[in-house]
Backbone bond lengths (Angstrom), bond angles and torsions (degrees), N, CA, C in turn:
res aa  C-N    CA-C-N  psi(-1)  N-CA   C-N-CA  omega(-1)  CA-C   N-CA-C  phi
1 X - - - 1.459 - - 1.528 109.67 -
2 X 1.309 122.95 124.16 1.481 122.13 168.42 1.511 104.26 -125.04
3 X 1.448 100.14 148.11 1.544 120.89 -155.55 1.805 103.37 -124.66
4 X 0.828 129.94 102.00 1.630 148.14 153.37 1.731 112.07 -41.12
5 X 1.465 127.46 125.78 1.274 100.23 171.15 1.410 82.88 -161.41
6 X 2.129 100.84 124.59 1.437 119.10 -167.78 1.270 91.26 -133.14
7 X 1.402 110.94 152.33 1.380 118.14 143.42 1.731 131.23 -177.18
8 X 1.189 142.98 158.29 0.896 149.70 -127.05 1.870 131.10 23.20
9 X 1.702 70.57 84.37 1.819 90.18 173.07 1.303 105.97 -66.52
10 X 1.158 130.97 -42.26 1.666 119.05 -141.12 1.334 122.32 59.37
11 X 1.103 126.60 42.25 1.498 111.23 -163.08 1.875 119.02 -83.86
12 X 0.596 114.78 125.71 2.012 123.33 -168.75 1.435 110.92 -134.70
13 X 1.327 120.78 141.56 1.141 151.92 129.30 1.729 116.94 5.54
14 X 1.591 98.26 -48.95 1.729 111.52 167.28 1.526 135.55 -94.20
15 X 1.406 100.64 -0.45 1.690 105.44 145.75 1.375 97.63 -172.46
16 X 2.309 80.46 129.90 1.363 107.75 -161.48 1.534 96.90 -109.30
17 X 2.078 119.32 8.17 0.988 97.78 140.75 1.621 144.71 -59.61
18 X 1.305 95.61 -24.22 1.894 101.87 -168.03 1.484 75.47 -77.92
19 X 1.281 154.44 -72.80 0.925 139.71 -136.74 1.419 114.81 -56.75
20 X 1.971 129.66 -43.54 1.002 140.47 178.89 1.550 107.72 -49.72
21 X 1.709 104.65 -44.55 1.645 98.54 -168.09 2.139 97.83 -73.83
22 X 1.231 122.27 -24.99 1.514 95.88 169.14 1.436 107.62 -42.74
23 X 1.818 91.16 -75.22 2.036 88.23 -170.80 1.377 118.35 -16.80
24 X 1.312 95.22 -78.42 1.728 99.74 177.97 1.534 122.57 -27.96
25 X 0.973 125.59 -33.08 1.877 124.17 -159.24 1.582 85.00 -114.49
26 X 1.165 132.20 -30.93 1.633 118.02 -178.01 1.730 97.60 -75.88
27 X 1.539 100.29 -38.97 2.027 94.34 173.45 1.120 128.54 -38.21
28 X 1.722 98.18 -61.81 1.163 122.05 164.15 1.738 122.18 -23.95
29 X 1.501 89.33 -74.69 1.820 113.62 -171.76 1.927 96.06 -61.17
30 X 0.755 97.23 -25.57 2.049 92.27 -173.46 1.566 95.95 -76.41
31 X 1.938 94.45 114.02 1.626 102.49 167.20 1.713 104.09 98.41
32 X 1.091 125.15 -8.55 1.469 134.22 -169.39 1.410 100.57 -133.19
33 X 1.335 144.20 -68.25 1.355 153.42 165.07 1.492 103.61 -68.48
34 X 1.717 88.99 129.43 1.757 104.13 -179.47 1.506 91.22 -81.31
35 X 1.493 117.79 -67.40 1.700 106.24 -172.83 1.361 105.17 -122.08
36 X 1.300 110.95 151.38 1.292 131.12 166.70 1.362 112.32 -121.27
37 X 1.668 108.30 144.37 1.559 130.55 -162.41 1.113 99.75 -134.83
38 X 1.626 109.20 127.47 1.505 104.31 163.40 1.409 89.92 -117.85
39 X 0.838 67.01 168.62 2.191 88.24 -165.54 1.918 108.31 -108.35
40 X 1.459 119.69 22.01 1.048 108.00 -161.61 1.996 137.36 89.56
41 X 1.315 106.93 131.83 1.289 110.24 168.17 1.559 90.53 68.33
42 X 1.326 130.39 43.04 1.446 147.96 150.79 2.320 100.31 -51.62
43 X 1.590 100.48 -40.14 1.438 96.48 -178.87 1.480 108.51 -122.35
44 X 1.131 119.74 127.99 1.555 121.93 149.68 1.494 120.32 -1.44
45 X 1.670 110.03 -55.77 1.221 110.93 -164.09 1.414 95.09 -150.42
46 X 1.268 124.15 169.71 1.438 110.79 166.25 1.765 98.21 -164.49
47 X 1.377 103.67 84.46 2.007 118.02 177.34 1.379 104.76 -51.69
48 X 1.655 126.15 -33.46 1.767 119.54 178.06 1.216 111.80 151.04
49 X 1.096 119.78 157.24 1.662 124.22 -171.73 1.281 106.68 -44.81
50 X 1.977 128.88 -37.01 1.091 130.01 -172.80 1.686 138.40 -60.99
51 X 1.419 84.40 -19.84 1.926 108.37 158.77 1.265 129.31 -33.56
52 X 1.124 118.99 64.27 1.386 122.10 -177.21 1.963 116.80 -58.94
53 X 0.844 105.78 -10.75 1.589 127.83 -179.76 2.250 103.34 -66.90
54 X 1.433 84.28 167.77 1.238 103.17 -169.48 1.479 97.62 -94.16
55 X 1.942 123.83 142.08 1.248 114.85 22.57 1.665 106.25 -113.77
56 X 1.723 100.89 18.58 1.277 106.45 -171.92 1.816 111.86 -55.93
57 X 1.186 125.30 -29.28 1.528 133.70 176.67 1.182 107.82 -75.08
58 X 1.573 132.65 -42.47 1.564 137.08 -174.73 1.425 93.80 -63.94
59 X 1.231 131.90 -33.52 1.613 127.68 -153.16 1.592 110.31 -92.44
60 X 1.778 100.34 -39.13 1.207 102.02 170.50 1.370 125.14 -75.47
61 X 1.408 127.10 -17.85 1.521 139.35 -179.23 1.778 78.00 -68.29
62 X 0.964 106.62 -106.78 1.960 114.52 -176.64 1.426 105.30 -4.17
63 X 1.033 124.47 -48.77 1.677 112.72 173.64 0.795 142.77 -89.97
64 X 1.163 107.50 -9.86 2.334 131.28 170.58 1.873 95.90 -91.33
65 X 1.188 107.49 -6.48 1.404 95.86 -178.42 1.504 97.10 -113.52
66 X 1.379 139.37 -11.74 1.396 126.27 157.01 1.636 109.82 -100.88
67 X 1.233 118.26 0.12 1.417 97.60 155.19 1.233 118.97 -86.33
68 X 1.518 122.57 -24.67 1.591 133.00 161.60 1.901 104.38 -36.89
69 X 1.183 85.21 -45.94 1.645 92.02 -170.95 1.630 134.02 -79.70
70 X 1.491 101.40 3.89 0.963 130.12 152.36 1.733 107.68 105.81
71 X 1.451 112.24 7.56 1.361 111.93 166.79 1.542 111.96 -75.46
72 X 1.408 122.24 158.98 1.831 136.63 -168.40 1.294 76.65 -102.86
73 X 1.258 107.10 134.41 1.807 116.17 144.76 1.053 127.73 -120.14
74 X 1.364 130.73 109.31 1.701 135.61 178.72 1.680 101.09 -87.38
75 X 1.240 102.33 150.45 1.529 115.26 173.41 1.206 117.86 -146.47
76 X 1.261 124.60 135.61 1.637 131.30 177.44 1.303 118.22 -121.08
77 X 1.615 119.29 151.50 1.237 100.04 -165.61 1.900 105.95 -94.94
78 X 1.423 107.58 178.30 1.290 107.55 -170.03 1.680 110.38 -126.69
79 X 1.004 107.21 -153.15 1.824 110.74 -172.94 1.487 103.50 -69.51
80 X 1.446 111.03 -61.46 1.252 154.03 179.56 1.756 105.68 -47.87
81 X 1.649 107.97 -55.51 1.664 105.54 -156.89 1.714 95.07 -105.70
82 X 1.304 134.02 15.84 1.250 118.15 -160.40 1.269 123.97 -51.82
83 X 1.440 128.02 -21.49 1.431 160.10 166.70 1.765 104.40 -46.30
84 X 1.100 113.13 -41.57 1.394 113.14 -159.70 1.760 108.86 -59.60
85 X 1.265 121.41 131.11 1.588 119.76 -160.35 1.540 97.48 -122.18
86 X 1.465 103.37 -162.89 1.431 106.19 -173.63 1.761 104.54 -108.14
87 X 0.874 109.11 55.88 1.566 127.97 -178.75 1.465 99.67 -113.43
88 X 2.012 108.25 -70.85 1.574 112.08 172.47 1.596 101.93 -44.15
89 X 1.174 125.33 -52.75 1.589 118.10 -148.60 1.153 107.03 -60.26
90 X 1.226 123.59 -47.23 1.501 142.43 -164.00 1.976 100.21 -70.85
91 X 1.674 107.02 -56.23 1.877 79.83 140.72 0.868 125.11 -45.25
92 X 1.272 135.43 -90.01 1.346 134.60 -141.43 1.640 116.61 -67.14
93 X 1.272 115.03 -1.73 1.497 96.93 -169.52 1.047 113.09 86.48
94 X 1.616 140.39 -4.04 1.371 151.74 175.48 1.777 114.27 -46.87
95 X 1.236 112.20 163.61 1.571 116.29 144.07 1.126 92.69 -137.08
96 X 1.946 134.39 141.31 1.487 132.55 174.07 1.265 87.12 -91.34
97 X 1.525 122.94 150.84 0.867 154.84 175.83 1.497 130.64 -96.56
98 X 1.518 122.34 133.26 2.060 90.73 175.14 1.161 121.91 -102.27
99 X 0.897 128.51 145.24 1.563 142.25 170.01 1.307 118.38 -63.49
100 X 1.021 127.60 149.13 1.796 112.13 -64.07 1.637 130.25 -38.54
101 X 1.363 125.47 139.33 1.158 131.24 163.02 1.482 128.98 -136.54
102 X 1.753 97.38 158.42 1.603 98.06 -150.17 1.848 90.60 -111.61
103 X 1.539 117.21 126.11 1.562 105.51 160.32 1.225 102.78 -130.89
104 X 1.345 112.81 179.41 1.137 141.75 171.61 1.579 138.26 -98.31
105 X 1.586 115.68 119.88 1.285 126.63 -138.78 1.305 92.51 -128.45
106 X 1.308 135.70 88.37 1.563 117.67 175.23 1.441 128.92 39.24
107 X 1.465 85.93 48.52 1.665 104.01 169.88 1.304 108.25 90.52
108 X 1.441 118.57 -12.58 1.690 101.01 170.53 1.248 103.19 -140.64
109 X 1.942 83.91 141.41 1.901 118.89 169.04 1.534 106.33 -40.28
110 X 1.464 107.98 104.51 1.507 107.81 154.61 1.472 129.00 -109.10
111 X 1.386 133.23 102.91 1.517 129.22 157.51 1.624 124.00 -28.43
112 X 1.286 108.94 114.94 1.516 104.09 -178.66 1.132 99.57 -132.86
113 X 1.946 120.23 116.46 1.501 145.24 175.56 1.171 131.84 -105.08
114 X 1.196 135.55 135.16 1.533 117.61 177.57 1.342 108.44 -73.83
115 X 1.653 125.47 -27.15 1.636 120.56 149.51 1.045 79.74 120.62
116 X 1.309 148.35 -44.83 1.899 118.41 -163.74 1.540 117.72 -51.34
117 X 1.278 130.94 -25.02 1.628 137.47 -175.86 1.038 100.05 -57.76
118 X 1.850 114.97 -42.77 1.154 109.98 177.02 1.353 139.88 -54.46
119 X 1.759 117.91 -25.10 1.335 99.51 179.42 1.351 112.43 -105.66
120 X 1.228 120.99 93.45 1.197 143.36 148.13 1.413 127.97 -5.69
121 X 1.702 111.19 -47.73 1.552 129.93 169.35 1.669 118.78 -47.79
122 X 1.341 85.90 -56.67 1.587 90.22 -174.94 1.566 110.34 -94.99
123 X 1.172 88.55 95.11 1.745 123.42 -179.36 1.632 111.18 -62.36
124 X 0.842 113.13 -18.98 1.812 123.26 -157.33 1.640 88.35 -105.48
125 X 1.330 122.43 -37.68 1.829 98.32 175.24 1.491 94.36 -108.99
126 X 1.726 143.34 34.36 1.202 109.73 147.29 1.651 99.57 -85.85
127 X 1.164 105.80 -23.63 1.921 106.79 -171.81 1.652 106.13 -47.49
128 X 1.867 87.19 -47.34 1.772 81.86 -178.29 1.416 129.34 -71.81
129 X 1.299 115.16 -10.14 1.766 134.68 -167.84 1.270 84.22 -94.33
130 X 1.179 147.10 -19.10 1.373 136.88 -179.39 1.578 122.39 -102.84
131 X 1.259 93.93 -11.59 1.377 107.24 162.81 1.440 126.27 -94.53
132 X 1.629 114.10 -25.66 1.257 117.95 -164.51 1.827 93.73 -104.60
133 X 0.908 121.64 -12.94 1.464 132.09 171.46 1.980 113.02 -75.37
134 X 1.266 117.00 -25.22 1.270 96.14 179.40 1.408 104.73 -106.45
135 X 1.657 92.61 162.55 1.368 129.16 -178.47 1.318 119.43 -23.10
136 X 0.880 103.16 -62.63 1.567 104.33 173.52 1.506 134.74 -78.62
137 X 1.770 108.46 -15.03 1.930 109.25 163.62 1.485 102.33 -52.12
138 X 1.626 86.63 -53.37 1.553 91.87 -159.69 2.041 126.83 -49.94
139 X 1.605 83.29 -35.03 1.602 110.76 -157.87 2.254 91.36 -57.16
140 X 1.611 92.98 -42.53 1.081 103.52 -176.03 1.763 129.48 -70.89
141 X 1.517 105.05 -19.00 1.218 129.59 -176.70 1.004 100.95 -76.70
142 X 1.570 125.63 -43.92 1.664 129.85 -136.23 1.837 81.96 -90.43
143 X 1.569 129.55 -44.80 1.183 146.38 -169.09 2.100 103.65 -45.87
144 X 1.029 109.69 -38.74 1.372 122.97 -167.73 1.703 105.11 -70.65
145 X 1.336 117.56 168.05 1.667 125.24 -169.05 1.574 90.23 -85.21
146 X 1.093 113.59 149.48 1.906 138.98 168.55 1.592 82.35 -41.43
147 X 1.457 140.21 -70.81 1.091 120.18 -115.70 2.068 83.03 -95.93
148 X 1.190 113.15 -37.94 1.715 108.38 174.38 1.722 115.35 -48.69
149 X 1.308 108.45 -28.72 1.501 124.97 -163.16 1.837 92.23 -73.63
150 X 1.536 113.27 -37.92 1.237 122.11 -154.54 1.264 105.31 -89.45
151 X 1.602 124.34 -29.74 1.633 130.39 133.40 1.133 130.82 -0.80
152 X 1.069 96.25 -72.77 1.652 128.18 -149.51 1.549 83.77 -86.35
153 X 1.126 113.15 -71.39 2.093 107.05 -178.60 1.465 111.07 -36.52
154 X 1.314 117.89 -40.26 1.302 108.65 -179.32 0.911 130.31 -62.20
155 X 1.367 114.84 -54.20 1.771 145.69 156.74 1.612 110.05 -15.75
156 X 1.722 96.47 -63.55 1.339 118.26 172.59 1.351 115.74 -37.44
157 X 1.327 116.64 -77.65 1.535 134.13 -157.14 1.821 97.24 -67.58
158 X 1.388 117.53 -28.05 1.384 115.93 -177.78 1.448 103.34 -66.89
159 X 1.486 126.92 -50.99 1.484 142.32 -154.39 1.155 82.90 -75.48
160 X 1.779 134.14 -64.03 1.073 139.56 -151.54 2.059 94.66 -54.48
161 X 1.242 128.39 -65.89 1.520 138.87 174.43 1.523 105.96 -27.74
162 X 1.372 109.58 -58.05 1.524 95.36 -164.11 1.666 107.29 -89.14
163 X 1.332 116.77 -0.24 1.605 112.91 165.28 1.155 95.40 -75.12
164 X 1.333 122.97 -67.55 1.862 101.33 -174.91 1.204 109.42 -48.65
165 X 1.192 155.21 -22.97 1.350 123.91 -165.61 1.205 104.69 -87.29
166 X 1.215 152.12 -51.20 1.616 161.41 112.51 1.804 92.36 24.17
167 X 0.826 149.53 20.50 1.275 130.89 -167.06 1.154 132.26 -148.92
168 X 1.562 157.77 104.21 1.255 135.41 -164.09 1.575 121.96 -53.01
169 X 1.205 115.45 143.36 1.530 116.63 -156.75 1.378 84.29 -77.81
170 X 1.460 155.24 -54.07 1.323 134.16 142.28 1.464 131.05 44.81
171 X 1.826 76.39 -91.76 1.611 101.89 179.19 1.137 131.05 -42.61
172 X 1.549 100.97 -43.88 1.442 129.20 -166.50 2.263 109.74 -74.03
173 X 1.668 93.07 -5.20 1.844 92.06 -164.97 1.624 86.41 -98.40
174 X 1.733 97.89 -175.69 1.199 106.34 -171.18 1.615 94.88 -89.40
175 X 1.565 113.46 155.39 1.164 118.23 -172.18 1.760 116.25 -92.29
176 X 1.012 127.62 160.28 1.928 117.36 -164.46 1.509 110.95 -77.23
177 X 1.638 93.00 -45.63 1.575 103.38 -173.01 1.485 87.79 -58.08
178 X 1.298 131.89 -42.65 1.534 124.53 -147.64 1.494 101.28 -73.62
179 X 1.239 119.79 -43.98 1.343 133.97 -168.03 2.001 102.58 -60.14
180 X 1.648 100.95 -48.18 1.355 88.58 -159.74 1.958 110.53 -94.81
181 X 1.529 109.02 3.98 1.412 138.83 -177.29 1.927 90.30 -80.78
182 X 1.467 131.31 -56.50 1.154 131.19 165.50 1.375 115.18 -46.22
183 X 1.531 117.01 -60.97 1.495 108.06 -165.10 1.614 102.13 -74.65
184 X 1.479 127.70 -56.17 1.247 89.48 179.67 1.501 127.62 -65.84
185 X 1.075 143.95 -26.11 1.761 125.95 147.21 1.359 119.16 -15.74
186 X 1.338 108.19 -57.98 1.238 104.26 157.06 1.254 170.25 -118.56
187 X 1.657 92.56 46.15 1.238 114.91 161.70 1.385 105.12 75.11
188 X 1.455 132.73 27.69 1.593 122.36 -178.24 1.271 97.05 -137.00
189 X 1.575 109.98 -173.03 1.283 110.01 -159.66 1.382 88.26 -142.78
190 X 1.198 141.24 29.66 1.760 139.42 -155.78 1.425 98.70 -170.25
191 X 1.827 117.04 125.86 1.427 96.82 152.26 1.557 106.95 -154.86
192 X 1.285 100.06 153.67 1.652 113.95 -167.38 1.572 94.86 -110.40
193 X 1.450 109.40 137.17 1.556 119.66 179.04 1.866 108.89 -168.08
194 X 1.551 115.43 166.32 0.914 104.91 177.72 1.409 109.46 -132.71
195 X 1.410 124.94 -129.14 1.352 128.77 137.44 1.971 97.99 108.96
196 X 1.342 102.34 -36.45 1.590 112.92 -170.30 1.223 98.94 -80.24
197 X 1.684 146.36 -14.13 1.083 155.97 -177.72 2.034 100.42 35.01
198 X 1.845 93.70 56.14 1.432 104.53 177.52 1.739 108.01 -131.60
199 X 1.239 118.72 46.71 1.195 134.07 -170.20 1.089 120.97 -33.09
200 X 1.679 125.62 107.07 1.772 98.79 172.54 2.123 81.30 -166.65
201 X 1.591 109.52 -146.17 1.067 115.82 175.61 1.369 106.63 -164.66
202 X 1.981 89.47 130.31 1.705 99.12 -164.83 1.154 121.45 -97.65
203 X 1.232 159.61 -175.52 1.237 145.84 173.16 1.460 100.36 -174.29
204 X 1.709 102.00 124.50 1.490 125.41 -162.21 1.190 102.65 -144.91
205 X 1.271 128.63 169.43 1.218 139.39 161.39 2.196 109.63 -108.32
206 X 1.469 88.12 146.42 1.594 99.81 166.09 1.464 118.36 -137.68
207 X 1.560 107.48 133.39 1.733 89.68 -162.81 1.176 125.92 55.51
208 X 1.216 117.72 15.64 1.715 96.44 -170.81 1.484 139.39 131.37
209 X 1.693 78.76 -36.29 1.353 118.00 -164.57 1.009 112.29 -92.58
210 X 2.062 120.87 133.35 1.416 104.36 165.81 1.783 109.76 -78.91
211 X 1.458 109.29 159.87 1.116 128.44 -166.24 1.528 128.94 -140.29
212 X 1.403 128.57 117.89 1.633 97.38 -178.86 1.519 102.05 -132.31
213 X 1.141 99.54 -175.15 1.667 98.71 179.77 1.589 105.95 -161.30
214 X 0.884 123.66 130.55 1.854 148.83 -152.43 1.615 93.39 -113.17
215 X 1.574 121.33 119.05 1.255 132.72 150.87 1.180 98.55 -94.68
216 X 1.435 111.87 139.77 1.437 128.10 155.68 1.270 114.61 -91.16
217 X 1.329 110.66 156.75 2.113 115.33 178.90 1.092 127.11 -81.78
218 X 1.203 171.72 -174.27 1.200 163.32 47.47 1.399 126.30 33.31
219 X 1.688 129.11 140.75 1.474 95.69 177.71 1.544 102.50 -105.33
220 X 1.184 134.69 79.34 1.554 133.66 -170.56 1.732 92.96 -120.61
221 X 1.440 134.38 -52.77 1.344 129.21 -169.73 2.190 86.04 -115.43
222 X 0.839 104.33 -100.45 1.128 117.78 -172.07 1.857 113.19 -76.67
223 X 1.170 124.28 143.82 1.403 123.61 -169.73 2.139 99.01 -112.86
224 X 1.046 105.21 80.01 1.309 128.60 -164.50 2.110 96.32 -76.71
225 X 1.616 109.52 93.99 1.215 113.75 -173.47 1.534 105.55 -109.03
226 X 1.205 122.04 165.12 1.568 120.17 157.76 1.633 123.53 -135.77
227 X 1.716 103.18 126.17 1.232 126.17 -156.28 1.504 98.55 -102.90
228 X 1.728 116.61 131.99 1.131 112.81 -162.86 1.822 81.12 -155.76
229 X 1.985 92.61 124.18 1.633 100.10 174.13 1.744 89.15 -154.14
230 X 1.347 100.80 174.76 1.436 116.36 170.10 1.674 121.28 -30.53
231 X 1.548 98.49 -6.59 2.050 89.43 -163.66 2.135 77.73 -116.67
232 X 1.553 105.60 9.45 1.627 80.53 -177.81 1.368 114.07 119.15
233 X 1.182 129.41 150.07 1.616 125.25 162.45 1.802 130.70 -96.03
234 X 1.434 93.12 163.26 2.439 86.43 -165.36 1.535 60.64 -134.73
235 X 1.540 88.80 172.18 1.410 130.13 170.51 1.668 98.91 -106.35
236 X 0.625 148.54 166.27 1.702 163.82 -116.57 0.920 159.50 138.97
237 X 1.672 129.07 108.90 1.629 97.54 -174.84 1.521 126.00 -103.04
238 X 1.215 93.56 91.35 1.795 98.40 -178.04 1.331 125.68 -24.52
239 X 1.257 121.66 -15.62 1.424 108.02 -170.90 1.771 90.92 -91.49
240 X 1.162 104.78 -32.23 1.878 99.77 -153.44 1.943 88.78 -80.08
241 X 1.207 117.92 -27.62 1.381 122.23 -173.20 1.558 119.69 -105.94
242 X 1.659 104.12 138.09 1.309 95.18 169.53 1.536 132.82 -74.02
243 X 1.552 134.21 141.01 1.545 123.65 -172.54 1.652 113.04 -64.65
């Protein structure tokens, strides 16, 4: 069994290069990769399943055609895609996933996060993830025309830019207590997440315990993936490498 694990494409409408290199690596992964994981924030933005617009259709063709091919695809949502419902999935060949979740990798419990819960520090976007996450923002969001929805994303992602910059780069990572308060909850000793677009692999102890935890990259410079089969898992950048 080999396991794929990407996340935060950004993928948009305004470069349909990043978009080509998904195709490519989901091509790739279809028929060769048993499962593939995205970890969230697969899109820039995501207004609702009702988006008839590009590159939400390019992405789902690419993934109904490697789940055709006999790869699993799990998906979680991210900062960026929280919108995404079971309308896309059911294109794409998807299963959404919840945040946090625990599978199984050749005998060991792995935690897999899209990572924003994790940072704890920056208090000012869990308020907003907690606002834009319940039932009723959304219920009210989803109610509005495609093109007001497409507003408001913009608005978003602008406000969202200049709060990070205002901010200690710090703030912005996942926090330790937070990291190791998750895994023991849940009972594992491994966890894969992204979102901090600070790619590398950590290794700590908890209780006692050895422990590690795998950031994935971003795809803006480097497309920072992690490849996991019988000989073990690498960190990677899928785009520059073949699977």
């Amino acid at each position: 069994m080999t396991a794929l694990f990407i996340s935060d494409l950004h993928l948009d409408d305004t470069a349909p290069s990043a978009v080509d290199s998904f195709v490519r690596v989901v091509g790739a992964a279809a028929g060769s990769v048993e499962r593939l994981y995205i970890l969230g924030d697969l899109f820039e933005a995501w207004i609702g399943d009702d988006d008839p617009g590009e590159p939400g259709r390019a992405v789902a063709t690419a993934l109904h055609a490697a789940h055709l091919a006999g790869t699993t695809i799990g998906l979680q949502h991210g900062n960026r895609d929280f919108l995404l419902g079971t309308d896309f999935c059911r294109r794409a060949g998807a299963e959404l996933l919840p945040d946090p979740h625990v599978i199984d990798l050749y005998g060991c419990a792995v935690l897999i996060t899209h990572g924003d819960r994790l940072c704890t520090d920056d208090t000012d976007y869990l308020a907003f993830r907690d606002q834009v996450r319940s039932e009723q923002w959304q219920r009210h969001f989803l109610a509005q025309d495609l093109a007001s929805r497409r507003d408001y994303a913009a608005q978003a992602r602008t406000a969202s830019r200049a709060s990070q910059a205002g901010k200690d780069p710090d703030i912005l990572d996942a926090n330790q207590n937070a990291i190791e308060a998750e895994m023991r909850a849940a009972g594992v000793r491994f966890m894969i997440h992204g979102h901090t677009h600070r790619p590398a692999i950590h290794r700590f102890e908890v209780e006692g315990d050895a422990c590690t935890r795998v950031v994935l990259g971003d795809w803006g410079t480097t497309a920072m993936a992690l490849r996991w089969d019988s000989l073990g898992y690498k960190l990677f950048d899928v785009i520059g490498n073949p699977l």
